[in-house]
Backbone bond lengths (Angstrom), bond angles and torsions (degrees), N, CA, C in turn:
res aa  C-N    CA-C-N  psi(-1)  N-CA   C-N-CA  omega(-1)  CA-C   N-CA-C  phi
1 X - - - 1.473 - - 1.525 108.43 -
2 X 1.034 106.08 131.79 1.934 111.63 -167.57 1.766 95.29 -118.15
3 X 1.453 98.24 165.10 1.750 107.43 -170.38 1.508 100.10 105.61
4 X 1.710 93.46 167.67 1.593 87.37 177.92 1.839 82.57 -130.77
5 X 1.546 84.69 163.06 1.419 98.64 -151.67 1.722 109.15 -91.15
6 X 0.994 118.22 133.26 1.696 122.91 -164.28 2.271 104.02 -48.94
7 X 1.279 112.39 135.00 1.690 93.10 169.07 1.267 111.62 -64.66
8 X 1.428 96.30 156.52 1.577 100.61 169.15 1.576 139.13 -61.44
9 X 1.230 98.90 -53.07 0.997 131.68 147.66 1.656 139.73 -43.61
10 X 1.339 130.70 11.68 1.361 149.64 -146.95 1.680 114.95 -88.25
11 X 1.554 95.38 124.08 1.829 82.54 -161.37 1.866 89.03 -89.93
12 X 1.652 76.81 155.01 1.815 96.58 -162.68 2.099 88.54 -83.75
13 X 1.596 94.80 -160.80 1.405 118.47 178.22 1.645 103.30 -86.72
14 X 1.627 114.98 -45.01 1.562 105.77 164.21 1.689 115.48 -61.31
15 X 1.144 133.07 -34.39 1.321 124.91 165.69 1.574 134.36 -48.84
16 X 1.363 103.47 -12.61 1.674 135.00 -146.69 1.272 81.67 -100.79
17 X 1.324 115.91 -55.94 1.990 120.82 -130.09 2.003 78.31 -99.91
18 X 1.675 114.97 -49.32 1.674 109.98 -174.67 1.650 100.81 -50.30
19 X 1.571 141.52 -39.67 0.892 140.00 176.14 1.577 126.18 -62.73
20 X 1.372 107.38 -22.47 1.408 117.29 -172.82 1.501 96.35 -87.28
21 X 1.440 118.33 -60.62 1.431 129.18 172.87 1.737 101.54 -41.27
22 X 1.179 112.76 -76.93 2.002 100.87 172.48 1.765 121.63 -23.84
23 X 1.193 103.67 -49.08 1.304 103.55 -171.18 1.539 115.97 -81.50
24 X 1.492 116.02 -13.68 1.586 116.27 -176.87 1.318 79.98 -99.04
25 X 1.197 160.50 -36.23 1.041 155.48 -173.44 1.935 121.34 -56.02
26 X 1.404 109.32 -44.21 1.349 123.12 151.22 1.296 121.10 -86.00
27 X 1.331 113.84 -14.30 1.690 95.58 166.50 1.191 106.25 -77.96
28 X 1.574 127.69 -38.60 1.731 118.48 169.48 1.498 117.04 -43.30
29 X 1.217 119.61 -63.43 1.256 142.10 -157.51 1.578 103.59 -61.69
30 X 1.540 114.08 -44.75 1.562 115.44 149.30 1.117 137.34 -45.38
31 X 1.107 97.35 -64.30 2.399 102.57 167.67 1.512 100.69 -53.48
32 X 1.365 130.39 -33.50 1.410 108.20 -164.43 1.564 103.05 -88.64
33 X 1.329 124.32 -7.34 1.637 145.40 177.44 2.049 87.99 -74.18
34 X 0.903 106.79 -81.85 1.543 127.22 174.69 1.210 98.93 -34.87
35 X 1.071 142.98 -90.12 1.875 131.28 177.96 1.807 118.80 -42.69
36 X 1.316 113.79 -10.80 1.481 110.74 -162.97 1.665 75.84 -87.30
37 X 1.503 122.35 -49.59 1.437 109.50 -150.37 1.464 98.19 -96.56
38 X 0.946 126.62 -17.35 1.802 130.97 -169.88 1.923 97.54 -51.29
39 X 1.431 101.89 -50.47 1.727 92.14 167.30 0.840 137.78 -17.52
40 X 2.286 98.30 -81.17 1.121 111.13 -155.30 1.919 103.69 -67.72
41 X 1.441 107.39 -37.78 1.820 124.65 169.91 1.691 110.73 -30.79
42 X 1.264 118.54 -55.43 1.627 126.12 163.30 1.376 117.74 -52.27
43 X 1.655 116.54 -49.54 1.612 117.79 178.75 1.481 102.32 -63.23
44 X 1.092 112.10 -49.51 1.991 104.72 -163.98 1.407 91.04 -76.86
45 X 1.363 136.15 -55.35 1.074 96.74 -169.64 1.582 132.98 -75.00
46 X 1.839 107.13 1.72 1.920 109.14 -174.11 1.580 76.48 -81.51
47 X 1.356 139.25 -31.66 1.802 114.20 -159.22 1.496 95.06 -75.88
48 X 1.343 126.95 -36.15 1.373 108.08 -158.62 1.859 101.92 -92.88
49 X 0.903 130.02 -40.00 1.678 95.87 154.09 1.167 137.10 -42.55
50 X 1.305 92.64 -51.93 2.217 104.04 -175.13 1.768 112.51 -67.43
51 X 1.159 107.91 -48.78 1.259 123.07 175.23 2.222 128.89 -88.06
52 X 1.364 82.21 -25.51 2.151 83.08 162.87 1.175 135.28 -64.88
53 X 1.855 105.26 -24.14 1.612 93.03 173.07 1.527 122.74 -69.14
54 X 1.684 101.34 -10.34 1.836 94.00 177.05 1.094 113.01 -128.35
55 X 1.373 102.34 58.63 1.300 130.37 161.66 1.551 123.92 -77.88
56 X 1.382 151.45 58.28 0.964 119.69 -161.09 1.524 105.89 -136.99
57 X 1.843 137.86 -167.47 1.221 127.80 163.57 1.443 99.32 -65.06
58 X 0.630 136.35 -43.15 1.658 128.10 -157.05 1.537 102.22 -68.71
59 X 1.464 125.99 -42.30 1.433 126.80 159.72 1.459 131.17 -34.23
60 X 1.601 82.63 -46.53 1.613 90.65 -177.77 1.767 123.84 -91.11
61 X 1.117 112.64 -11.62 1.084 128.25 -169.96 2.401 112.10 -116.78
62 X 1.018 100.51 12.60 1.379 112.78 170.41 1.073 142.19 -134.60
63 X 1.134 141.30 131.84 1.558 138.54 -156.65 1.712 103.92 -57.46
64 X 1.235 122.55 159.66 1.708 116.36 149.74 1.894 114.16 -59.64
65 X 1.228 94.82 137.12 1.608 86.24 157.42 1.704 100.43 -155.29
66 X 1.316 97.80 -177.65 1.671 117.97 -167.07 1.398 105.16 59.24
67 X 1.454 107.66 79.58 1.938 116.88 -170.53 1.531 105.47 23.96
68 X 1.633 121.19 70.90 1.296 118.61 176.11 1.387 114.94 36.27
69 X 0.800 153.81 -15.30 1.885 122.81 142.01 1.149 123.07 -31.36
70 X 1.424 125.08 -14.99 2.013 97.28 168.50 1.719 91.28 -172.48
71 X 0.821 103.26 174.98 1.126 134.67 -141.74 1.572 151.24 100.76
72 X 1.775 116.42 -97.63 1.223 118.12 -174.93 1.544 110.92 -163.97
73 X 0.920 110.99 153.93 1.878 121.84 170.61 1.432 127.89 -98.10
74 X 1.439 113.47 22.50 0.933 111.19 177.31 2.010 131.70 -82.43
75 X 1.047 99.46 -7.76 1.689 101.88 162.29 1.626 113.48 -88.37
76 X 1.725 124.26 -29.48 1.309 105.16 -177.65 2.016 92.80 -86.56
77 X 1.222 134.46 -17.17 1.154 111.71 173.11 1.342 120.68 -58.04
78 X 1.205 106.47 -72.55 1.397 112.11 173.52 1.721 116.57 -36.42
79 X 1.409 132.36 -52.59 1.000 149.22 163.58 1.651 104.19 -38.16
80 X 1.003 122.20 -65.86 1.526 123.98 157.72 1.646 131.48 -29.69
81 X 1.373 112.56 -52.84 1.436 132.50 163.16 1.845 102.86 -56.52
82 X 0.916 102.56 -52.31 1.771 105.72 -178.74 1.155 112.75 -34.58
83 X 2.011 98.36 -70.88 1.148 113.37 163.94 1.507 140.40 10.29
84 X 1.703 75.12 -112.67 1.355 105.73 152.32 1.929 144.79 -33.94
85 X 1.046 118.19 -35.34 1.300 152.80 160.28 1.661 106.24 -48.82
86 X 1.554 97.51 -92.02 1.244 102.83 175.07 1.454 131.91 -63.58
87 X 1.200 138.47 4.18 1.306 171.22 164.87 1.266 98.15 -52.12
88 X 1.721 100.22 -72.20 1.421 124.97 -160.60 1.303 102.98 -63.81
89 X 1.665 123.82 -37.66 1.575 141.60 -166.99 1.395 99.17 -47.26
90 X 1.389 111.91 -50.85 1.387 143.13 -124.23 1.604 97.46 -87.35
91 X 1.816 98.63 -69.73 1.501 111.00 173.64 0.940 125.64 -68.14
92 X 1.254 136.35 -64.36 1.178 135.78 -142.53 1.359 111.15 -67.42
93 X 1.936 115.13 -59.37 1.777 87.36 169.19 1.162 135.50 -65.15
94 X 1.600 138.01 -11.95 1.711 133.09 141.40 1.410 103.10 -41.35
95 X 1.297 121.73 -65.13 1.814 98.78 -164.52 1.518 107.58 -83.65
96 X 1.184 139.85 13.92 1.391 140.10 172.31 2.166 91.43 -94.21
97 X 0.821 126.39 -62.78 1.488 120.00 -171.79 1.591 108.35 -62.51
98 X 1.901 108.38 -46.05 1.583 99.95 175.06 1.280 111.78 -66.88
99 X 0.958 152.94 4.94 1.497 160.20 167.67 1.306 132.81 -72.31
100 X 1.511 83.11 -59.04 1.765 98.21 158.13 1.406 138.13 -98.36
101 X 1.672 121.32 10.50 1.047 148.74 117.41 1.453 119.72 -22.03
102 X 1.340 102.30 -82.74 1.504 121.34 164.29 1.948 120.06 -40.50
103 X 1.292 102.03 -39.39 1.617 91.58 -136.41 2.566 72.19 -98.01
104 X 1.772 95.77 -31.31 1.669 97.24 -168.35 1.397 135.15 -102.46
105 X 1.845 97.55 -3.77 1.379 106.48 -162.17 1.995 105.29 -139.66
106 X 1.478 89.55 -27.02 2.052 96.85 -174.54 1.337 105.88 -86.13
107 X 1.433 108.11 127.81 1.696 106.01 -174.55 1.152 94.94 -77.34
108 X 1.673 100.39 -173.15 1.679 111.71 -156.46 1.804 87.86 -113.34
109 X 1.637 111.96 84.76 0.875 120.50 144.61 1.540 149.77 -123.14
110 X 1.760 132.28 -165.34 1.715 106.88 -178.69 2.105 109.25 -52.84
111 X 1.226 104.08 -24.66 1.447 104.75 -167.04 1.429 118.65 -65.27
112 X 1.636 114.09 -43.31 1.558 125.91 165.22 1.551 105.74 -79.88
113 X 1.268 133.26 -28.66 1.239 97.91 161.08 1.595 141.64 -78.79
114 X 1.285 111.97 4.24 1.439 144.89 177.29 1.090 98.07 -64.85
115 X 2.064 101.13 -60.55 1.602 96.39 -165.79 1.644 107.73 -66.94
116 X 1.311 131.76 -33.92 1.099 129.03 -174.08 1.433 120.76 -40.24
117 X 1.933 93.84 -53.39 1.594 87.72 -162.98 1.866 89.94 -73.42
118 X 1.112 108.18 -19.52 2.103 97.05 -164.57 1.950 97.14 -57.02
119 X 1.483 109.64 -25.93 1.561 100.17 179.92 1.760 111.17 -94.63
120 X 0.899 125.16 -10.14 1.585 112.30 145.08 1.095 113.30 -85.58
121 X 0.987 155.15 -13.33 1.604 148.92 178.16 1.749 94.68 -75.96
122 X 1.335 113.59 -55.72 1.486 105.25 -175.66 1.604 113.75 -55.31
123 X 1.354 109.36 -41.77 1.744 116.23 173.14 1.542 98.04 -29.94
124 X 1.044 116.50 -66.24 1.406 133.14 -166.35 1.872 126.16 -54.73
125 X 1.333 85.65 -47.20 1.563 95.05 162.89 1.484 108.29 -29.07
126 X 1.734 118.67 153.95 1.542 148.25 -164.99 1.517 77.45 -83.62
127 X 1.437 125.25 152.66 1.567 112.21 134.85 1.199 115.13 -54.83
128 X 1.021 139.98 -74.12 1.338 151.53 -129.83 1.657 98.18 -73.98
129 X 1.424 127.11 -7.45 1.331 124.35 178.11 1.969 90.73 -92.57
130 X 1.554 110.66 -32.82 1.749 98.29 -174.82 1.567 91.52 -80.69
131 X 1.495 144.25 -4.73 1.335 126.39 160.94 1.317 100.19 -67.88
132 X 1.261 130.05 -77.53 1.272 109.28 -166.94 1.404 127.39 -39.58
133 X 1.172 128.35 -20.01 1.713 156.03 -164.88 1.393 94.33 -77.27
134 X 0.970 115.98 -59.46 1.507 134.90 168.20 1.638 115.93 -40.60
135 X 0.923 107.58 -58.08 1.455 132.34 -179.20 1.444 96.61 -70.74
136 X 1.033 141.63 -57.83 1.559 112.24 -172.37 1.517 109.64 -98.52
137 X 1.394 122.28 -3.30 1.489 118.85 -175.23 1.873 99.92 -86.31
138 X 1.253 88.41 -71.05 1.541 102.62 175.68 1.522 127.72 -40.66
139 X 1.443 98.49 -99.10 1.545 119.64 161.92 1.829 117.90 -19.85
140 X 1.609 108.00 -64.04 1.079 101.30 -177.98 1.479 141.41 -89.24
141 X 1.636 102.92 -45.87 1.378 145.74 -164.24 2.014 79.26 -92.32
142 X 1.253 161.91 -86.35 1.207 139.89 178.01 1.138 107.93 -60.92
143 X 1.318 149.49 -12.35 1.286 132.76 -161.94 1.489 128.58 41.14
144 X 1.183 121.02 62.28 1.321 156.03 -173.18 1.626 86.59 -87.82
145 X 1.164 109.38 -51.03 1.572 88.49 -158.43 1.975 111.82 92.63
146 X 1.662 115.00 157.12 1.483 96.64 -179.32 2.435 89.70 -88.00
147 X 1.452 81.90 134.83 1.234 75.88 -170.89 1.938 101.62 -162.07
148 X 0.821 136.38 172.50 1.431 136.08 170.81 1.208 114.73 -64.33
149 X 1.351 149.82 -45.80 1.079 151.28 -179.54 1.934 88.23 -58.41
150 X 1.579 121.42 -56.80 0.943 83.62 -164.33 1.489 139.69 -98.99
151 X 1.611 78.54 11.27 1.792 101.21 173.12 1.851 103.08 -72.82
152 X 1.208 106.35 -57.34 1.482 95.84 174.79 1.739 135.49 -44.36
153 X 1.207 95.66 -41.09 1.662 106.61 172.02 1.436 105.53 -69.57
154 X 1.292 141.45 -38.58 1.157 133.75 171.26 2.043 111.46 -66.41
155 X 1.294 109.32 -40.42 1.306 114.19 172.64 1.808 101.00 -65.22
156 X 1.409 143.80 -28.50 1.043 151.67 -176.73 1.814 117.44 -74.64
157 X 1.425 100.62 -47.38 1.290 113.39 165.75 1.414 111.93 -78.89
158 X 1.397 152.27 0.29 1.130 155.23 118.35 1.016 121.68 -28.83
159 X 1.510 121.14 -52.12 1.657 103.12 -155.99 1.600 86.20 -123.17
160 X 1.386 134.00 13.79 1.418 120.75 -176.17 1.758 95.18 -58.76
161 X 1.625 135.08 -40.09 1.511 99.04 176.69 1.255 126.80 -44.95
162 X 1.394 120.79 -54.53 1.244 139.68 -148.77 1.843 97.39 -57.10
163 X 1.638 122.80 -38.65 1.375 130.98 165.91 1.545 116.17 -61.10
164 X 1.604 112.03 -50.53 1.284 115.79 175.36 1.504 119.61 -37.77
165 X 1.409 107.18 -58.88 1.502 115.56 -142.13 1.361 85.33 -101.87
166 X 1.855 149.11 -39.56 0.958 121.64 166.19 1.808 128.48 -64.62
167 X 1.276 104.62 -8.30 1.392 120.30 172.96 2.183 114.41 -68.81
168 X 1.428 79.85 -55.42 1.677 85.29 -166.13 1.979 89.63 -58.96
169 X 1.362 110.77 -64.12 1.266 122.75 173.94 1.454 115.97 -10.40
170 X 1.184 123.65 -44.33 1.426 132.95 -171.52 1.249 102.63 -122.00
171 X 1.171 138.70 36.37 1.863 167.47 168.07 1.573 85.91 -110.12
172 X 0.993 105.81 -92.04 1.757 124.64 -158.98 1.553 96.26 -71.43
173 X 1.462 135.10 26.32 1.519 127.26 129.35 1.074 130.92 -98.25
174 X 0.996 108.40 0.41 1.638 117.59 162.14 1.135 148.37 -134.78
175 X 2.042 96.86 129.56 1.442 125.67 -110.94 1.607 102.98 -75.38
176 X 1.200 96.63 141.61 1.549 120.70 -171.18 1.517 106.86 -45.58
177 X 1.033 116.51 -38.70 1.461 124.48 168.00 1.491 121.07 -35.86
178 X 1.538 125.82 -50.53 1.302 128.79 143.32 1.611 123.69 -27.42
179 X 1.071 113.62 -59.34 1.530 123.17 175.67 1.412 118.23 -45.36
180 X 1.735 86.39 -55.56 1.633 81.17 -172.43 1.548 119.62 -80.77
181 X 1.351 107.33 -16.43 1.773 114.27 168.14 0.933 122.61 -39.33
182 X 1.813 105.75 -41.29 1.546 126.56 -170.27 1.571 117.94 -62.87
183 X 1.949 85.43 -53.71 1.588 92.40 -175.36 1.081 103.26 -71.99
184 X 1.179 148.48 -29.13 1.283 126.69 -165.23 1.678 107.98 -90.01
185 X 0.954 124.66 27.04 1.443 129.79 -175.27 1.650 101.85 -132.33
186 X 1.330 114.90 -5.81 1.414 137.20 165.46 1.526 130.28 68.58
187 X 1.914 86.99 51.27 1.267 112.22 179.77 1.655 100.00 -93.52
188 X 1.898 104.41 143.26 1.413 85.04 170.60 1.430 116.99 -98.74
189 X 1.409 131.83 -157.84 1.256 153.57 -97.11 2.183 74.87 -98.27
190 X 1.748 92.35 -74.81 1.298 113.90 174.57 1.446 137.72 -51.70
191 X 1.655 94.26 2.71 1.266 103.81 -161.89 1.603 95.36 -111.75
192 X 1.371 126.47 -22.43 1.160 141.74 -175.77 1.660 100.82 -96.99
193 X 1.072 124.72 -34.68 1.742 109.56 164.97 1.317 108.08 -52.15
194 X 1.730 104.67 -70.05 1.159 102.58 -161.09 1.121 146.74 -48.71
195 X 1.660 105.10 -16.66 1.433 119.82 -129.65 1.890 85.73 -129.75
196 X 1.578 126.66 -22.76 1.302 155.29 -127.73 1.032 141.60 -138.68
197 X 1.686 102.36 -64.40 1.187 117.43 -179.69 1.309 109.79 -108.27
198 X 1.104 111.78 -35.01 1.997 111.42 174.68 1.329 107.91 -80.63
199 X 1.188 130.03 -4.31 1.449 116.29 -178.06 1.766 110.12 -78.31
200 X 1.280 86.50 -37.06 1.734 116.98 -158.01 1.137 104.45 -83.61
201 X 1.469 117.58 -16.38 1.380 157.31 160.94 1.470 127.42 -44.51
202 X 1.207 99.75 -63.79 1.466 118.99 -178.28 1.263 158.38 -11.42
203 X 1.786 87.01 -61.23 1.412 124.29 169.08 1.442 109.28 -46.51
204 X 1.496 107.21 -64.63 1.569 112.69 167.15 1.287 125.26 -66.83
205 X 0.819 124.10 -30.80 1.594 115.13 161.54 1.913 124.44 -42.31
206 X 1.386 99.40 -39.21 1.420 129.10 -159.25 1.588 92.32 -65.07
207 X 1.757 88.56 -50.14 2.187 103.41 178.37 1.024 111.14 -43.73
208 X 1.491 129.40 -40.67 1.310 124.51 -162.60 1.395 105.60 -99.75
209 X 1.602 116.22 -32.34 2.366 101.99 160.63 1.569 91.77 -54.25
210 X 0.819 129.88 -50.24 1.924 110.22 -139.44 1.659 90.42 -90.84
211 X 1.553 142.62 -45.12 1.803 112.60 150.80 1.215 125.49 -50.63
212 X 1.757 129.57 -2.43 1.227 113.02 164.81 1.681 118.06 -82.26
213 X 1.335 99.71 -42.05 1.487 121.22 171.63 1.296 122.15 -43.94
214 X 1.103 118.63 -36.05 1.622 152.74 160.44 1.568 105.83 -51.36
215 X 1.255 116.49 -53.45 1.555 114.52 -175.03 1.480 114.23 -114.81
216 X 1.000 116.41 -20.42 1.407 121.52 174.09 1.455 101.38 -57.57
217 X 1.616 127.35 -62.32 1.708 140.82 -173.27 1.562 102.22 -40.79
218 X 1.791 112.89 -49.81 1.348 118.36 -154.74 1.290 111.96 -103.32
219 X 1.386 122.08 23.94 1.862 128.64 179.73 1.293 104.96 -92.96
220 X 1.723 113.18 146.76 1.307 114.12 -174.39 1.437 94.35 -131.46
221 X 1.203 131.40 -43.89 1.553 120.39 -149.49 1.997 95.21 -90.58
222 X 1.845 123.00 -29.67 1.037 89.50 179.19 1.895 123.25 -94.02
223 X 1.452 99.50 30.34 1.252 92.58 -174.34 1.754 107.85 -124.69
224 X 1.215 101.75 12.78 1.640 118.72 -156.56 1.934 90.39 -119.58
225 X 0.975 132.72 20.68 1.506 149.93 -179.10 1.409 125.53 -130.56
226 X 2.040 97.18 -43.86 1.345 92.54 -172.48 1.951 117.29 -127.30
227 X 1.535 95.80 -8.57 1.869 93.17 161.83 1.754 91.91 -164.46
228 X 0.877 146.50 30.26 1.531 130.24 145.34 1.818 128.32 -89.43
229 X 1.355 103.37 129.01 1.636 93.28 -177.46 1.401 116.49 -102.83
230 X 1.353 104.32 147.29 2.007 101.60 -170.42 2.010 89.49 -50.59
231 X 1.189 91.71 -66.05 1.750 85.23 -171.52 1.601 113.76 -128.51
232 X 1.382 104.70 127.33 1.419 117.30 167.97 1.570 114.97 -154.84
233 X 1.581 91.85 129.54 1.606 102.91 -163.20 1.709 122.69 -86.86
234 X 1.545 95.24 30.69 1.424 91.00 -158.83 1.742 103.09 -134.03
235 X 1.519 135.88 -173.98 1.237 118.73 -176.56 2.008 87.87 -114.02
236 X 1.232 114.28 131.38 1.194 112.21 144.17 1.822 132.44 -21.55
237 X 1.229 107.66 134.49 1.619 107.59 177.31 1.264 107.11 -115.91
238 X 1.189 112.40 -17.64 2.056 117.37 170.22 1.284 119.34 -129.19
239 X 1.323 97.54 -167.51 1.623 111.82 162.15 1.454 127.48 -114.30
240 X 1.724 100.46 24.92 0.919 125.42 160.07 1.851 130.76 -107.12
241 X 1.164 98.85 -23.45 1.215 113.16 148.03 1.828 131.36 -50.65
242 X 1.640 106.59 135.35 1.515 103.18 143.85 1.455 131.90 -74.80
243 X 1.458 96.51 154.99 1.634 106.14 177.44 1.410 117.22 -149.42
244 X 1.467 112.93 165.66 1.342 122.81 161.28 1.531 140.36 -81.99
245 X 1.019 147.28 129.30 1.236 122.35 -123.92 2.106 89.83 -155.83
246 X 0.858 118.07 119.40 1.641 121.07 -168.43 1.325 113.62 -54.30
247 X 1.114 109.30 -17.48 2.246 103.97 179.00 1.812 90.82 -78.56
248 X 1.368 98.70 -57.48 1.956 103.52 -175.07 1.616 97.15 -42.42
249 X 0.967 105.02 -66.51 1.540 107.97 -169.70 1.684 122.97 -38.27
250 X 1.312 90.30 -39.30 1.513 105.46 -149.64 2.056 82.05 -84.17
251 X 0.992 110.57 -15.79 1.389 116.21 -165.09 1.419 120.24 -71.55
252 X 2.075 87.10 -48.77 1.618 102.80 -179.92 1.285 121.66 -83.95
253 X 1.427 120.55 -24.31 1.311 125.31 170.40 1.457 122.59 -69.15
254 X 1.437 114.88 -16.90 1.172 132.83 178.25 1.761 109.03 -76.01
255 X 1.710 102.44 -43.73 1.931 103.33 -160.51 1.255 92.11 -123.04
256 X 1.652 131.77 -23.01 1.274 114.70 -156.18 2.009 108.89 -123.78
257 X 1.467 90.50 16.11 1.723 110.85 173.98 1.264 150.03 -146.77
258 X 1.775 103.32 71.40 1.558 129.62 -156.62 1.039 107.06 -43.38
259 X 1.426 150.68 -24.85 0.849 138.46 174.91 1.966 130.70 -127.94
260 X 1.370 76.68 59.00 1.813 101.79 170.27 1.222 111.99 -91.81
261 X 0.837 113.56 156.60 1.589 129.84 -179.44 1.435 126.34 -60.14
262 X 1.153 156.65 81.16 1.325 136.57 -142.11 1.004 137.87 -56.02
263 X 1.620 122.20 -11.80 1.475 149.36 165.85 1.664 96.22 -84.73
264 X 1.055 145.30 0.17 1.155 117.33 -167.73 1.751 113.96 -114.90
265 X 1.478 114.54 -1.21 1.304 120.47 165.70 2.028 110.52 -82.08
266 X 1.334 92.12 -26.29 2.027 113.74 170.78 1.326 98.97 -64.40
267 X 1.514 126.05 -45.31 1.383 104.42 -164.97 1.467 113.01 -86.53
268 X 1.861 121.99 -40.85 1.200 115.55 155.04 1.783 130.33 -10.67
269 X 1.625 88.36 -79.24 0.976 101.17 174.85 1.439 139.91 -52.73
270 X 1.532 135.41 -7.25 1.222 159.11 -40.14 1.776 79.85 146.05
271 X 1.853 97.89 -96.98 1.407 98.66 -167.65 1.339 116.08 -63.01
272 X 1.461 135.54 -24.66 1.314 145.00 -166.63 1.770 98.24 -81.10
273 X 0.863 111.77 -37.75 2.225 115.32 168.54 1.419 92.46 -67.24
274 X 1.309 130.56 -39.64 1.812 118.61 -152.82 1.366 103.60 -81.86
275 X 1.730 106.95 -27.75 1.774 104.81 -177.25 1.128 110.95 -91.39
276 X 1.269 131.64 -27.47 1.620 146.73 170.65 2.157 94.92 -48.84
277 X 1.335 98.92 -60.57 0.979 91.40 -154.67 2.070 103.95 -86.77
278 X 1.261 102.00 -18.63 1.630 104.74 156.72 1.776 125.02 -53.11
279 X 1.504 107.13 -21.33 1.519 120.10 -179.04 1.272 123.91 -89.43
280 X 1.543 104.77 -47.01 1.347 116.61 149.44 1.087 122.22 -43.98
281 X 1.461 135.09 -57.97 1.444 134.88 -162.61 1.781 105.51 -79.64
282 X 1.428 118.37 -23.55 1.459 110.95 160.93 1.837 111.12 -61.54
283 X 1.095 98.49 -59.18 1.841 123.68 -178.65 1.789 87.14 -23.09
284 X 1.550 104.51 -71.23 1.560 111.05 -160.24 1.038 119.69 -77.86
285 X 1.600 123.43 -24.89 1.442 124.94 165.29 1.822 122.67 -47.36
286 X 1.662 94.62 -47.56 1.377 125.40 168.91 1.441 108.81 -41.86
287 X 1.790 121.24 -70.78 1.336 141.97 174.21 1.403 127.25 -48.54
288 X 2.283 98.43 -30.18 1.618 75.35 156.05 1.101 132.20 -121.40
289 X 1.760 121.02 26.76 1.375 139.21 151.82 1.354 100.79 -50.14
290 X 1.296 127.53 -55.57 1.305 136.88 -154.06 1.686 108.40 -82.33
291 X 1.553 123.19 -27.93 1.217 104.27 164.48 1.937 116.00 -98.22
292 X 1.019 103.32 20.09 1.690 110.71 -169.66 1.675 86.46 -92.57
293 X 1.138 122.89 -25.94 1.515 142.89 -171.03 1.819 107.30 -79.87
294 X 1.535 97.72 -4.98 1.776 96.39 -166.56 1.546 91.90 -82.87
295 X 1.619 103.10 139.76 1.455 113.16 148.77 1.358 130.39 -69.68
296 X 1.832 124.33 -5.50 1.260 117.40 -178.42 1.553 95.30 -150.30
């Protein structure tokens, strides 16, 4: 018998066209990868030309002076770290317990689903309506005073969804099977979170500090009401104190100071991305020690 014999195996015309479809399929999915980051690639690199030549220690380590035209950023940095810090103090264990409240202990009735939608609805809220929130809860009604403690608690009551819902989220991924191992080995309820479910937990938890960290650094309207000052040349000693704080800063030198330097709203802006994104990159380094650590 002569000829050679067809493969067995032989990809058809539908094999042809599923392959063609795959490949336009990642070439989309690429360009739209490529436009998500092409942005942020233009921003870092217009700050670090426009804004690197006044880059220096002396920047970072000195107050502003001569009505902020020159000097240094060192009270809204630091002022920033405060912030930020106590923010985190503030939220995270409220939305780490309401979470798991929610996600381990609240039955599934009209009352928890109330609360649900009331914590996306707050996601949603304007800032500038939780500044005012701020302003009469804080400031007045505790008498905080405008001060860090009570700029932070208002920055805290802001982003407690953003902890909640990435919290419960990474609660309710891990698999029930754990749970019941527990109980039936005659661990109780609390003894299997703790010990179980929050560990395994974590990772996601971590998601929701480092999107708070993310927005907490870069808020202007609710912290510009209730403890940031247009100008103060000095570092805070409490959290009772006012301060300067790098979004405020970066704000007024920008609209409210004709004669700034033109590189010097670039460099602000500049260092306030470098620490944002210095916090994050601890946050995630942290997050993936912590899932390299998973048993499943």
């Amino acid at each position: 018998m002569t000829g050679t014999a067809a493969p067995l195996f032989a990809g058809t015309s539908l094999n042809a066209r599923d392959r063609k479809v795959e490949w336009l399929v990642r070439a989309l999915l690429g360009l739209m990868t490529a436009l998500l980051i092409l942005p942020v690639v233009i921003i870092m690199a217009l700050l670090v030309v426009e804004g690197g030549p006044v880059i220096s220690w002396e920047f970072l380590t000195t107050p502003p002076v001569d009505g902020m035209t020159a000097g240094g950023i060192l009270p809204a940095l630091v002022g920033t770290v405060w912030l930020v810090v106590v923010a985190l103090i503030a939220s995270v264990p409220v939305g780490v317990a309401a979470a798991v409240y929610l996600s381990e202990y609240a039955p599934d009735n009209w009352l928890t689903r109330a609360i649900n939608l009331a914590i996306i609805n707050l996601a949603g809220v304007p800032s500038i309506v939780h500044a005012l929130f701020g302003v009469g809860a804080f400031v007045l009604f505790f008498r905080f005073g405008t001060s860090i403690l009570a700029a932070s608690l208002t920055l805290a009551v802001m982003t407690l969804p953003v902890v909640i819902v990435s919290t419960r989220e990474s609660l309710q991924a891990v698999p029930r099977a754990f749970r019941e191992a527990c109980w039936n080995m005659g661990a109780t309820r609390w003894q299997t979170i703790r010990r179980i479910v929050l560990p395994n937990a974590l990772s996601g938890i971590l998601t929701g500090i480092i999107l708070e960290v993310s927005r907490t650094s870069g808020e202007t309207a609710p912290i510009m009401f209730t403890g940031a000052a247009f100008f103060l040349p000095f570092l805070p000693q409490g959290v009772l104190d006012q301060t300067m704080a790098m979004s405020l800063h970066l704000f007024v030198i920008t609209t409210q100071v004709p004669d700034a330097p033109e590189a010097l709203p670039f460099g602000v802006a500049l260092v306030l991305i470098s620490m944002v994104l210095a916090m994050n990159a601890l946050s995630i380094a942290f997050r993936m020690y912590v899932r390299g650590r998973k048993k499943w």
